[in-house]
TORMARLUM-855548 format. One line per field, with one value per atom (N, C-alpha, C): residue number from 1; atom name; y, x, z. Coordinates in Angstrom, 3 decimals. Example, Ala and Ser with C-alpha at 12.3 -4.5 7.8 and 13.67 -1.06 7.14 Angstrom:
<sites>
guke: [1,1,1,2,2,2]
rodren: [N,CA,C,N,CA,C]
py: [-5.690,-4.500,-3.300,-2.250,-1.060,0.030]
px: [13.190,12.300,13.200,12.850,13.670,12.900]
pz: [7.800,7.800,7.800,7.080,7.140,7.870]
</sites>
This chain:
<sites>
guke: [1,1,1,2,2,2,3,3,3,4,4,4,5,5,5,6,6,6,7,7,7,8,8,8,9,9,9,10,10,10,11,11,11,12,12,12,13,13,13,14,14,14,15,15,15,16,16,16,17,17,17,18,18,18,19,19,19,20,20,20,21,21,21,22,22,22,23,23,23,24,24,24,25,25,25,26,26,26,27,27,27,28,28,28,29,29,29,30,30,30,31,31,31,32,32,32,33,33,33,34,34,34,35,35,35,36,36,36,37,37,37,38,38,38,39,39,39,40,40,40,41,41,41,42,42,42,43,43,43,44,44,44,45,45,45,46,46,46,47,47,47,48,48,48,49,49,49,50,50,50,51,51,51,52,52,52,53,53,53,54,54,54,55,55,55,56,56,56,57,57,57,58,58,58,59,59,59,60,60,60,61,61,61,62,62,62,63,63,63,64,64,64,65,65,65,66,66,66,67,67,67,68,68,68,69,69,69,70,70,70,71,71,71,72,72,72,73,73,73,74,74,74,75,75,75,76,76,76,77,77,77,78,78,78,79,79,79,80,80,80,81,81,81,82,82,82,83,83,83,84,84,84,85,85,85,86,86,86,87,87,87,88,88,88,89,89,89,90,90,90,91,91,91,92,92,92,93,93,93,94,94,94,95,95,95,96,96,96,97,97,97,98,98,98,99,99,99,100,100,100,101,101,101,102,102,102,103,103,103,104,104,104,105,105,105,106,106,106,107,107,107,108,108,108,109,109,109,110,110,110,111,111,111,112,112,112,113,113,113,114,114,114,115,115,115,116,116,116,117,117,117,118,118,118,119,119,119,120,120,120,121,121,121,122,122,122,123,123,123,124,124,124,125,125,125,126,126,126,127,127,127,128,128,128,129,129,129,130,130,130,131,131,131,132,132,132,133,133,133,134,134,134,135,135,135,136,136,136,137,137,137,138,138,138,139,139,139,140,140,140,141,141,141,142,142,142,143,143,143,144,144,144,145,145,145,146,146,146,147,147,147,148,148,148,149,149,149,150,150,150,151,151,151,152,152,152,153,153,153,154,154,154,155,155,155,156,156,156,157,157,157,158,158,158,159,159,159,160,160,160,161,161,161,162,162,162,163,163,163,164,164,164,165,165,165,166,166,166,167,167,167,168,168,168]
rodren: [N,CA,C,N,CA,C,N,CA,C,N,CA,C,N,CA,C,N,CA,C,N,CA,C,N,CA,C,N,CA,C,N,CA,C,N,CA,C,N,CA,C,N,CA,C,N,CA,C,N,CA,C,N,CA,C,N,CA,C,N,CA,C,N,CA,C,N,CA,C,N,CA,C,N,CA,C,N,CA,C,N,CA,C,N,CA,C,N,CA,C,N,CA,C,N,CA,C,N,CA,C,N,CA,C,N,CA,C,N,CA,C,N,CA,C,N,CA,C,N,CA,C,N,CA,C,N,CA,C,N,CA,C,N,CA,C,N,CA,C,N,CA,C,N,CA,C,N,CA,C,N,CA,C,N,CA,C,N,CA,C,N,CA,C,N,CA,C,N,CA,C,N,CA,C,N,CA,C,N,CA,C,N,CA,C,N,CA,C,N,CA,C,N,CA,C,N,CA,C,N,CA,C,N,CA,C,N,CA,C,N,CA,C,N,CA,C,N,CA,C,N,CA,C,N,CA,C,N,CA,C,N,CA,C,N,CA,C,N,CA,C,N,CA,C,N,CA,C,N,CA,C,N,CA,C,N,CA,C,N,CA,C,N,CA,C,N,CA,C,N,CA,C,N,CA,C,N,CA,C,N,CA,C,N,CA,C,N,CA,C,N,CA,C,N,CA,C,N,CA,C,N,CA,C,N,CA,C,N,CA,C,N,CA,C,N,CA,C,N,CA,C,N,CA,C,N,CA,C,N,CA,C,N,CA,C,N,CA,C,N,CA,C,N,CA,C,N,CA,C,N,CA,C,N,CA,C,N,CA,C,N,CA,C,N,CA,C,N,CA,C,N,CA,C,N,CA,C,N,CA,C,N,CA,C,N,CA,C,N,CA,C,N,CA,C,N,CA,C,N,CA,C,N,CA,C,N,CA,C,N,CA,C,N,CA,C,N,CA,C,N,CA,C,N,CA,C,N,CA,C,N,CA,C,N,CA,C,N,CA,C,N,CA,C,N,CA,C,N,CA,C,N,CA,C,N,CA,C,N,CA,C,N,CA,C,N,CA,C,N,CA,C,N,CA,C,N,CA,C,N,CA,C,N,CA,C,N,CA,C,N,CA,C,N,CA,C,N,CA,C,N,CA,C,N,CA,C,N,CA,C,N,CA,C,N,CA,C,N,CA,C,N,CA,C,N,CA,C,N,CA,C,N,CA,C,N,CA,C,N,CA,C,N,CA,C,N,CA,C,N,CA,C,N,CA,C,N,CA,C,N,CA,C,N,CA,C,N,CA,C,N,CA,C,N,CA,C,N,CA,C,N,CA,C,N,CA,C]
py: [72.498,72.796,71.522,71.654,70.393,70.295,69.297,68.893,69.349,69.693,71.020,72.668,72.710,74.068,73.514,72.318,72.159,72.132,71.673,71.342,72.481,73.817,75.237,75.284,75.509,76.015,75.236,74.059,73.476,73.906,73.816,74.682,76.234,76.811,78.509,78.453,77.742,77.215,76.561,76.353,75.627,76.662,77.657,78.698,79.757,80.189,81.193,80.157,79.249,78.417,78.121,78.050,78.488,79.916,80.604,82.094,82.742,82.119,82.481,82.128,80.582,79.836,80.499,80.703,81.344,82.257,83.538,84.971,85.615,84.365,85.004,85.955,86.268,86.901,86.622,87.446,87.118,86.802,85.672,85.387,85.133,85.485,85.253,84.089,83.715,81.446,81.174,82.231,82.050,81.774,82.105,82.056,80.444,79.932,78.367,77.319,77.627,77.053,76.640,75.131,75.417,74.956,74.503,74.605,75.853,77.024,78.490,79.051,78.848,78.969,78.896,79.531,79.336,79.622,79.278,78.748,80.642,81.568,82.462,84.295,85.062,86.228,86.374,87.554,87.662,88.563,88.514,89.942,90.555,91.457,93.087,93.163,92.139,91.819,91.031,90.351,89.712,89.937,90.956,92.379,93.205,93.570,94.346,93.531,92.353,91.807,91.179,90.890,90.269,92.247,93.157,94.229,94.467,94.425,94.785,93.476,92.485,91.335,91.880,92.087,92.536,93.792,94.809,96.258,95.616,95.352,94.613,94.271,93.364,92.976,94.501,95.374,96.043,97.233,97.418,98.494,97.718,96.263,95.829,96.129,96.222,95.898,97.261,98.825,99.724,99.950,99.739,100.165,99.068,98.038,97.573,98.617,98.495,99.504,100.568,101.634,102.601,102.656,101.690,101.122,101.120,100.359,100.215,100.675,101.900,103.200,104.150,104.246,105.179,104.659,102.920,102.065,102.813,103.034,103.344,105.006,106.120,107.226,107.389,107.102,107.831,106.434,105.560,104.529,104.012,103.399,102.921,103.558,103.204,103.903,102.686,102.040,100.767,99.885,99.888,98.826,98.941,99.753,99.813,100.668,100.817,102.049,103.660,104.417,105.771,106.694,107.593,108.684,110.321,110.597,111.679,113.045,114.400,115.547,116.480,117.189,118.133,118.059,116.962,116.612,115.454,115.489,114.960,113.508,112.136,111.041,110.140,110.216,109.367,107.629,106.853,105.456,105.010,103.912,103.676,102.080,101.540,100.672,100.074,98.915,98.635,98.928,98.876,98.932,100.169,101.127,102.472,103.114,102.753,102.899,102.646,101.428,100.854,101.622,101.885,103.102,104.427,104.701,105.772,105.664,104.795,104.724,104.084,104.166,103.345,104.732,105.514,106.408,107.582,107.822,109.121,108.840,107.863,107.951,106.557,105.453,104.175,105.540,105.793,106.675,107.562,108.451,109.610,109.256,108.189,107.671,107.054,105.821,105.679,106.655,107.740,108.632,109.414,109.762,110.428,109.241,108.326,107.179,105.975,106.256,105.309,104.218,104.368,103.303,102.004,102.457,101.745,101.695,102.248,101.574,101.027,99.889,99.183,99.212,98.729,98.807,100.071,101.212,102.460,102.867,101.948,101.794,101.181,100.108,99.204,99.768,100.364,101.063,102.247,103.099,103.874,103.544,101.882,101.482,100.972,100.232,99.746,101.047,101.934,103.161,103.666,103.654,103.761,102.505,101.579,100.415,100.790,100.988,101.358,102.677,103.606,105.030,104.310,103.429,102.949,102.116,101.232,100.120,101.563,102.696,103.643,104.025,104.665,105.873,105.702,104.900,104.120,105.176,106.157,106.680,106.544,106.928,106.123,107.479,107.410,109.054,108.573,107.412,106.665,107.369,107.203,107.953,109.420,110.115,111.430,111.907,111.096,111.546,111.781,109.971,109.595,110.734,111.544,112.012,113.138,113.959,115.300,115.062,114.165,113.879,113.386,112.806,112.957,114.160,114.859,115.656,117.031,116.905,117.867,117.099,116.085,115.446,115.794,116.036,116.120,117.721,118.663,119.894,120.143,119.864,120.366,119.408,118.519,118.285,118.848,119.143,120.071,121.711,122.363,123.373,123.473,121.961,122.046,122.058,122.183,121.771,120.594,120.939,119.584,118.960,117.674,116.686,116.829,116.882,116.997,116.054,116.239,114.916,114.599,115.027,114.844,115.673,115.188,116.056,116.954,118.394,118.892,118.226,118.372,117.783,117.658,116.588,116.328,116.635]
px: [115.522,115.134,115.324,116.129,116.510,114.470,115.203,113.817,113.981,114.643,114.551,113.695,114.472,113.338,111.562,111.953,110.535,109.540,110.223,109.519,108.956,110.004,109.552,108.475,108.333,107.599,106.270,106.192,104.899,104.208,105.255,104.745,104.391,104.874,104.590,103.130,102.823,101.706,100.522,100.554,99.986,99.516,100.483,99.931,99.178,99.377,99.041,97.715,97.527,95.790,94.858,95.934,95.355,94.963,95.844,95.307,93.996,94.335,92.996,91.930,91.536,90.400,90.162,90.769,90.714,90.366,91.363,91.361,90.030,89.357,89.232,89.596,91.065,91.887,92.049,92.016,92.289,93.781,93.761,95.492,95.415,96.039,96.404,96.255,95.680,95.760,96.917,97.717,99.089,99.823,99.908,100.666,100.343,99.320,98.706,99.382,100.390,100.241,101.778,102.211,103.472,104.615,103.985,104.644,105.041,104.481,104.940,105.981,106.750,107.563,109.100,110.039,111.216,111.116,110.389,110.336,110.514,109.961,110.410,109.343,110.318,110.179,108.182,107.840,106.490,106.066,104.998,104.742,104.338,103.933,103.476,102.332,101.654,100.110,99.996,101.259,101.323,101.675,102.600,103.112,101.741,101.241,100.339,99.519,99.039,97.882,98.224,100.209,100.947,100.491,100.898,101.028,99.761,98.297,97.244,96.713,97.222,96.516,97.799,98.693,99.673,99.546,99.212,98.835,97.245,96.094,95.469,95.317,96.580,96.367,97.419,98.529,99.170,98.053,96.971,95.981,95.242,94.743,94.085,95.530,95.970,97.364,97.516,97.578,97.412,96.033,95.001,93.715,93.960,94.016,94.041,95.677,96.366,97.565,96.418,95.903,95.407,94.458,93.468,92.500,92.972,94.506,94.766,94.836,96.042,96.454,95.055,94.355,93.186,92.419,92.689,92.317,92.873,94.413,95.214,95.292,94.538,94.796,93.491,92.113,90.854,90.153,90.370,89.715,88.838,87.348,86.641,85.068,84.372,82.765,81.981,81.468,80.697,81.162,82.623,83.114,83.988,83.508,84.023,84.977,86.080,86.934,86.813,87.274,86.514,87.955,87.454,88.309,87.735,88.660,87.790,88.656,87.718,88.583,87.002,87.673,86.855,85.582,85.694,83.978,83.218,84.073,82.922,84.254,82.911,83.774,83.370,84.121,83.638,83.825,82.690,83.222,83.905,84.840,85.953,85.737,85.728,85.761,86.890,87.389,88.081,87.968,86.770,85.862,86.266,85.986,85.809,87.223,88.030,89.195,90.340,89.926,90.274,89.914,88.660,87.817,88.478,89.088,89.465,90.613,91.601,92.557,92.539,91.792,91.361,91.434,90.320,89.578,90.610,91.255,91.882,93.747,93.786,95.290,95.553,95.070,95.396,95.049,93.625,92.866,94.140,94.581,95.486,96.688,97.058,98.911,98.465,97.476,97.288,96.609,96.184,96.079,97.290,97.915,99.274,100.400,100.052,101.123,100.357,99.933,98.750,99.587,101.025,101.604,101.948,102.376,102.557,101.720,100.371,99.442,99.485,99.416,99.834,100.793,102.026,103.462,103.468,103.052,103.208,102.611,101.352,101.020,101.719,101.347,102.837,104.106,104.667,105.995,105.431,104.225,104.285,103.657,103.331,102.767,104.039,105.248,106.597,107.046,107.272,107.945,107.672,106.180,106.000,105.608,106.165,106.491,108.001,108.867,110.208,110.419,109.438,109.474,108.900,108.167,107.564,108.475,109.296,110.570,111.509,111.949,113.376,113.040,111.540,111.762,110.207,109.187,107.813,106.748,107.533,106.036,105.558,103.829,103.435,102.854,102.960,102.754,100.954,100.789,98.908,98.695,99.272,98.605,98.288,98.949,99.255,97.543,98.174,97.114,95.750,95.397,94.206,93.425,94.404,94.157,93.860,94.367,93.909,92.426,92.390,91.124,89.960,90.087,88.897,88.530,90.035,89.821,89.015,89.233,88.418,86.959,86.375,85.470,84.909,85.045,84.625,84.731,85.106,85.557,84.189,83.894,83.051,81.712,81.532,80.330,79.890,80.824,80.659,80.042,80.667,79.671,79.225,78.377,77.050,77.505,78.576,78.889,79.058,78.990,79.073,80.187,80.427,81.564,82.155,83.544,84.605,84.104,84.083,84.043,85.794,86.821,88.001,88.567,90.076,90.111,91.542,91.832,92.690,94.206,94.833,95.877,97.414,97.387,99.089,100.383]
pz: [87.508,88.858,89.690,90.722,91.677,92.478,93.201,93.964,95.070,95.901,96.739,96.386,95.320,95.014,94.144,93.729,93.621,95.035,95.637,97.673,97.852,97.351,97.941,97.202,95.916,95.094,95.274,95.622,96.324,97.422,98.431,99.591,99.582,98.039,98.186,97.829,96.888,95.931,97.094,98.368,98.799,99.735,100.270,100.988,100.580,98.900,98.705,98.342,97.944,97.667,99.361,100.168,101.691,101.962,101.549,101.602,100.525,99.524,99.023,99.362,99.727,100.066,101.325,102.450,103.839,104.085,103.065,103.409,102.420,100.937,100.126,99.385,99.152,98.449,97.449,96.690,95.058,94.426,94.382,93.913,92.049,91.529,89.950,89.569,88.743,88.562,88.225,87.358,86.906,88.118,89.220,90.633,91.247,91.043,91.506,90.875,89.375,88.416,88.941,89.514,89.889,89.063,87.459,86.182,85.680,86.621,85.967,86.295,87.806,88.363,88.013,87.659,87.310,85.721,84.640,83.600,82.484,83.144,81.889,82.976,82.946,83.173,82.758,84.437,83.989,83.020,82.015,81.357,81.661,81.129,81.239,82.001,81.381,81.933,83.707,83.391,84.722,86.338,85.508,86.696,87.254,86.539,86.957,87.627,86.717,88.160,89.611,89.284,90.699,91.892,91.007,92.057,92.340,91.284,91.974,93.270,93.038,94.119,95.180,95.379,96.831,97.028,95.903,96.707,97.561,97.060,97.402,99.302,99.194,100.959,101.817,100.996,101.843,102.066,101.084,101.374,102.785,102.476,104.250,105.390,104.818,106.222,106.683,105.849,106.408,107.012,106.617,106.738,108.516,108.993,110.194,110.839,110.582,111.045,111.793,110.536,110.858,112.331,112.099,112.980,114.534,114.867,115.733,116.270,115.177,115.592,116.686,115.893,116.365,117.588,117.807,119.100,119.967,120.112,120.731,121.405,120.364,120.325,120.917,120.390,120.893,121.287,121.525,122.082,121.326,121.885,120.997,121.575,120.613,120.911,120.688,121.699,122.067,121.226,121.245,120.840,119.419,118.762,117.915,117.332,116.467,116.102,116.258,116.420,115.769,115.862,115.220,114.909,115.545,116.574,117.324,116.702,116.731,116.626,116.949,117.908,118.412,118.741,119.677,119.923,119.393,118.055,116.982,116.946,116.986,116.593,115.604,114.579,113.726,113.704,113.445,113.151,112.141,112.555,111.271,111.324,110.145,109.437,108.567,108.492,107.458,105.964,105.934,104.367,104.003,105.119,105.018,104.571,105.512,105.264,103.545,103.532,102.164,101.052,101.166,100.363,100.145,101.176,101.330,100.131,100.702,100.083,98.476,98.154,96.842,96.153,96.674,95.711,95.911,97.137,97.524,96.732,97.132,96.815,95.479,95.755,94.830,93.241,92.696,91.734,91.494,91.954,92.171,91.341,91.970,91.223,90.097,89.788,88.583,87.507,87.886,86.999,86.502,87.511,87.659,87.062,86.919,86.349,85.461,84.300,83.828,83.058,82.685,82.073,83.668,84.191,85.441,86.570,86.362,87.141,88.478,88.850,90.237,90.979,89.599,89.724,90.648,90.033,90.916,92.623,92.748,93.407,94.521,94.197,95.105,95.088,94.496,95.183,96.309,96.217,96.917,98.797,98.591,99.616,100.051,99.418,99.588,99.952,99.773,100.116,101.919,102.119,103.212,104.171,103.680,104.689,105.026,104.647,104.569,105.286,105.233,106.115,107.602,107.932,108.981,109.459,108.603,109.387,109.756,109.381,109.633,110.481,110.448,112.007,112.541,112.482,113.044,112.541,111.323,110.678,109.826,109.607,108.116,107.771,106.641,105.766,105.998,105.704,105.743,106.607,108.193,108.779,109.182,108.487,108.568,107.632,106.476,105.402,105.751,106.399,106.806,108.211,108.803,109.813,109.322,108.388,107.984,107.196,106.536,105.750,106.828,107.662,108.903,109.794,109.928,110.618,109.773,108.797,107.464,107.580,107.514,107.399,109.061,110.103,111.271,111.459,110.900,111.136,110.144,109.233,108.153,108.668,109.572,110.417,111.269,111.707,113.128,112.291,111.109,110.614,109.936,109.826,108.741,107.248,107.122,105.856,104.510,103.724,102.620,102.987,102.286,102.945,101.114,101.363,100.306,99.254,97.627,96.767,96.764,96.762,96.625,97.530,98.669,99.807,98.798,99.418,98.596,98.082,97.620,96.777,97.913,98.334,98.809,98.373]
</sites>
């Protein structure tokens, strides 16, 4: 390895230890380690925890996407996010959101894909970053909108709130 790409590999090493300390993000120690770099293909084990720490921030990155989105569409309620349908407006949260997507869809593919796990995950969050760069739509938000709007439709008549919303 010339000393040019060592420069990089310092400076990659220096941001992602800024991003963790900052963002509190969970980065891999293997990733800090800038003797690890170049030296031999990751394993099995290592893949998975690189895709669960970057599915990780692309789940915050939709969950604020989403947020905005809904800034933009129903405004805000003393300040804060919400999600309106028929009267009824719900507050939205990042937390909330993330949640969503954890339990509703992240749960879903790794059940539906248990050898590839994250890996799977992260392609299907890569997939709709790529539907959002072609034509500015995100399947997230499609999803996220029927599942509130079920959640506000079933408030409005007194009904129980879904343990799992029906199947995509």
């Amino acid at each position: 390895m010339n000393d040019i790409e060592k420069a990089k590999i310092k400076r990659l090493v220096a941001r992602l230890k800024d991003l963790s300390e900052r963002d509190g993000c969970s980065v891999p120690s293997w990733m800090l380690d800038e003797n690890r770099y170049g030296n031999s293909s990751l394993t099995a084990a290592e893949q998975q925890e690189w895709a669960e720490s970057v599915c990780a921030h692309m789940r915050g990155s939709v969950a604020l996407l989403y947020l905005i989105e809904c800034g933009k569409r129903f405004g805000f309620r003393e300040g804060d996010y919400v999600f309106r349908d028929g009267g009824t407006a719900l507050g939205l949260t990042r937390e909330l959101i993330e949640n969503v997507l954890i339990k509703y869809v992240e749960e879903d593919l790794i059940r539906y894909k248990p050898a590839e796990r994250y890996i799977a995950v992260y392609q299907f969050y890569h997939a709709n970053d790529q539907r959002l760069s072609e034509n500015g739509q995100s399947w997230f938000n499609e999803f996220l909108d029927e599942i509130f709007t079920d959640v506000a439709g079933r408030l409005r008549a007194g009904k129980d709130l879904p343990v799992k919303p029906m199947a995509h």
